[in-house]
N, C-alpha and C positions, 0 to 999 in steps of 0.2 A: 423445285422440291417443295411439296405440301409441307408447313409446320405448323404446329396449334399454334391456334390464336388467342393467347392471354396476356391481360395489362400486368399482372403482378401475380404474386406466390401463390396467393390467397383463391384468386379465380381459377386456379391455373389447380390446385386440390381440388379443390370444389366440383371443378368442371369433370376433371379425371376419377372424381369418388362417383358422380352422378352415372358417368359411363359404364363403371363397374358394378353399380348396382341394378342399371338397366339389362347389363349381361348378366348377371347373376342376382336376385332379390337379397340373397341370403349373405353377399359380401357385407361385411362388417368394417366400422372404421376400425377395431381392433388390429382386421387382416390386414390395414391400406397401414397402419402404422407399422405395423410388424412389415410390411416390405418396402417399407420407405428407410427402417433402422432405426426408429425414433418411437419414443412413447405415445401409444392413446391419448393418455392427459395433454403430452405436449402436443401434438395432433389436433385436440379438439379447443386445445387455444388458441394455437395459430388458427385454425378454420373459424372461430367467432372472435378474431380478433384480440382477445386479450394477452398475443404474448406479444412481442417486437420479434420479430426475420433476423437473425446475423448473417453475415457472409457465412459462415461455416454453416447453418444452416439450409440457405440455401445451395448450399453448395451440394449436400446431401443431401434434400429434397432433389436436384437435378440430375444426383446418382441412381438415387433410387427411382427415375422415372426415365432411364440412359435418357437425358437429353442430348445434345451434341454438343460440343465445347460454345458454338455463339449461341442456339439457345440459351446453356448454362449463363452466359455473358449477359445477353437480352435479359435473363429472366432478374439478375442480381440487378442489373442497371433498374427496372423499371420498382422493382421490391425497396431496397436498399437506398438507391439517390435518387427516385422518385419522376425521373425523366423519360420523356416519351420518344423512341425509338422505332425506326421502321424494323420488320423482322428480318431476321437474317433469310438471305436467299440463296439461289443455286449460284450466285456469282461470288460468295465469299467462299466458294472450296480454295482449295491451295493449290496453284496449279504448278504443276511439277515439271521443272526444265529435264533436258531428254538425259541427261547425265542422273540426275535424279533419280527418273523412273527406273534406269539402266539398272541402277543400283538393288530396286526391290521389282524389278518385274518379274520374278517367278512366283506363279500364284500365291504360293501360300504367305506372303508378307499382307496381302490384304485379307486371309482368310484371320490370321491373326489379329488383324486390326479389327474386324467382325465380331469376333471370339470377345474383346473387349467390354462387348455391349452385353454380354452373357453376365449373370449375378455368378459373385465369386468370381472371375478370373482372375489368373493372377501371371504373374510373369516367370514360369518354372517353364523349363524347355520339355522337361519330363512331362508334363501335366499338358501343354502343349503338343507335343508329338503323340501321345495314346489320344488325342482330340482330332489331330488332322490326318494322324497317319504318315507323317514326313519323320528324319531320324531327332535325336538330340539333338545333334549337332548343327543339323539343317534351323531346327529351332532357335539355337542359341546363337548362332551367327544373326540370323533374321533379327532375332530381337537388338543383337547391337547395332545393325542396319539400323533400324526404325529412331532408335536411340541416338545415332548422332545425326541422324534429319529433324532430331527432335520431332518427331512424330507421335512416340509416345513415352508416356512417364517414369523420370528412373525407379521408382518405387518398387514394390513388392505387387502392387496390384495393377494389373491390365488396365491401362487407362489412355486412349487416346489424346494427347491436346491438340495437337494439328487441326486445322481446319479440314473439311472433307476433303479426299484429294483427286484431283481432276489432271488428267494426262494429255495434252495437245494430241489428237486425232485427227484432225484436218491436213497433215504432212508425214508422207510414210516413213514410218521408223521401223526397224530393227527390231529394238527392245519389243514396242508394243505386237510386233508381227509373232514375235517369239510368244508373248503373252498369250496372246489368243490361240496362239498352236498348242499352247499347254491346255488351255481350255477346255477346246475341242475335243483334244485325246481325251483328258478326263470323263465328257461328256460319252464319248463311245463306251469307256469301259464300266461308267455308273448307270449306262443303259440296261445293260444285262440282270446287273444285281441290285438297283436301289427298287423298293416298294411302291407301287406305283399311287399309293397316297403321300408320299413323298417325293413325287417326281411329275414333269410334266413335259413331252415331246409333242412339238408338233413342228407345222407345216405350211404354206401356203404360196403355190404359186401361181401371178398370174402379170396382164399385159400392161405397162405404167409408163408414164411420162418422166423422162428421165430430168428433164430440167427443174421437176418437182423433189428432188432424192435431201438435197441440201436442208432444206423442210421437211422430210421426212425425217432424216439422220435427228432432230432438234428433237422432234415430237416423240420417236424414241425413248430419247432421252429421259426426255421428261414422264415418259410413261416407268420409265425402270427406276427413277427416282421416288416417281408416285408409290407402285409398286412397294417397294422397300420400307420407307415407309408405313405401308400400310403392315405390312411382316414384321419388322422390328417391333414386337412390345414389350412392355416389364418381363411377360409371361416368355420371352426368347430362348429356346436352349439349346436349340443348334444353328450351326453354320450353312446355308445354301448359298448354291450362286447362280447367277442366270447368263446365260449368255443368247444373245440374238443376232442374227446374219443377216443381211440383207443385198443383195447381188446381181450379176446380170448374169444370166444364161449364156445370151448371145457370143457366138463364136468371136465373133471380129469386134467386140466390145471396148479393146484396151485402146 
C-alpha cells in the first residue's frame, strides 16, 4: 500500500496545500482550513510554526485529510514525541480469522466501512441504507457487527479504528466464496445501469505460466491497494468497488 511520505504535521500541510494548489491555482489556505475544520489563523500558525500540535489536533488534522488509523498514529508519534518511525505498511492490516470474516462477509459491511472515509458520515442506519441501498435493519445489525469486532467507533460519527482489514485468501473458505458471489451478481446488475464514467469493464485473455500465478495473486494486490489509494481523497463522495478474476480456462485444470 502507497502512503505519503511525511516526518511531522507540519510537512505533511505543506506538502498537501502544495498539491492542491498545483491542481487548482485559485485554492486558498481559507478553503484547506475550512476542510480540515479549523481556523485560517490557526492553519497559518501551525504552517509557519508558531503554534505547538496537540493530540487533539492532530487528530483532526488526520480526519480532515481520512488518514487511516496507523497513519493517524505515525503522524501523532512523529508531530507530538518527536520519534522516527518507519511507516506503516500493507502488513499492519488486521488480519481477520475465518470466524471473523464469517461474521461480516456480506458486502455491504466493508461498503460501510468505505462510507467512513466520506466527510460527514455518521452511524444512522437510515442515512446508511438510502447510501447503499440495503434495508435498515441490514444496516443496523452490520453496524453492531462492526461494533463488537471493534472495528469501528461507538460514537455518532462513522469512524473506522481497526487496522485495514485483510481476510486469509490463500485457503478456500466458504465465507469468502460466498463474498465474491455477492460481488459478481452485483457487478452484472450495475453493468446495465451504472454510467459508463463511473464504471469500468474489461477483459483480457491470454497463455501464462501457471507456476508464475502466486506472484501474480501478490502484484494484484498491491496494484488494487495502489489503486485505492490513489481514489480515496478528502474530495471522496462515493463508495465503489473493484473486483478482479483471474483463472484458468482449461478444462482439466483443478
Amino acid at each position: 500500500m502507497n502512503l505519503p511520505h511525511f516526518e511531522n504535521a507540519t510537512q505533511l500541510l505543506q506538502d498537501e496545500l502544495a498539491q492542491r494548489k498545483q491542481r487548482n491555482p485559485r485554492y486558498s489556505l481559507r478553503a484547506f482550513a475550512q476542510n480540515l475544520s479549523i481556523s485560517p489563523a490557526q492553519l497559518s500558525q501551525l504552517l509557519s510554526g508558531k503554534r505547538t500540535y496537540t493530540p487533539e489536533m492532530v487528530s483532526q488534522i488526520a480526519k480532515g485529510l481520512h488518514l487511516s488509523p496507523e497513519q493517524e498514529r505515525y503522524l501523532l508519534t512523529q508531530t507530538i514525541l518527536g520519534k522516527s518511525q518507519p511507516l506503516p505498511s500493507e502488513v499492519d492490516k488486521r488480519q481477520l480469522i475465518e470466524d471473523e470474516f464469517r461474521l461480516i462477509s456480506d458486502w455491504y459491511h466493508f461498503a460501510i466501512l468505505s462510507l467512513s472515509k466520506i466527510k460527514n458520515a455518521k452511524t444512522d442506519p437510515f442515512w446508511i441504507s438510502d447510501r447503499l441501498g440495503i434495508t435498515v435493519v441490514e444496516a443496523r445489525e452490520a453496524l453492531d457487527r462492526l461494533r463488537r469486532l471493534k472495528i469501528i467507533d461507538d460514537g455518532k460519527v462513522l469512524k473506522q479504528i481497526a487496522a485495514p482489514l485483510n481476510a486469509a485468501s490463500e485457503v478456500p473458505s466458504r465465507a469468502i466464496q460466498g463474498y465474491h458471489h455477492q460481488v459478481l451478481n452485483m457487478a452484472m446488475e450495475k453493468l446495465p445501469v451504472t454510467p459508463l464514467n463511473k464504471r469500468d469493464y474489461s477483459a483480457i485473455t491470454f497463455a501464462a505460466d501457471a507456476t508464475k500465478i502466486p506472484e501474480a495473486r501478490k502484484m494484484i494486490e498491491s496494484f488494487q491497494d495502489r489503486l485505492s489509494e490513489f481514489l480515496q481523497t478528502p474530495n471522496a463522495k462515493e463508495v465503489f468497488i473493484m473486483s478482479c478474476q483471474l483463472f484458468s480456462l482449461e478444462r482439466n485444470s483443478l
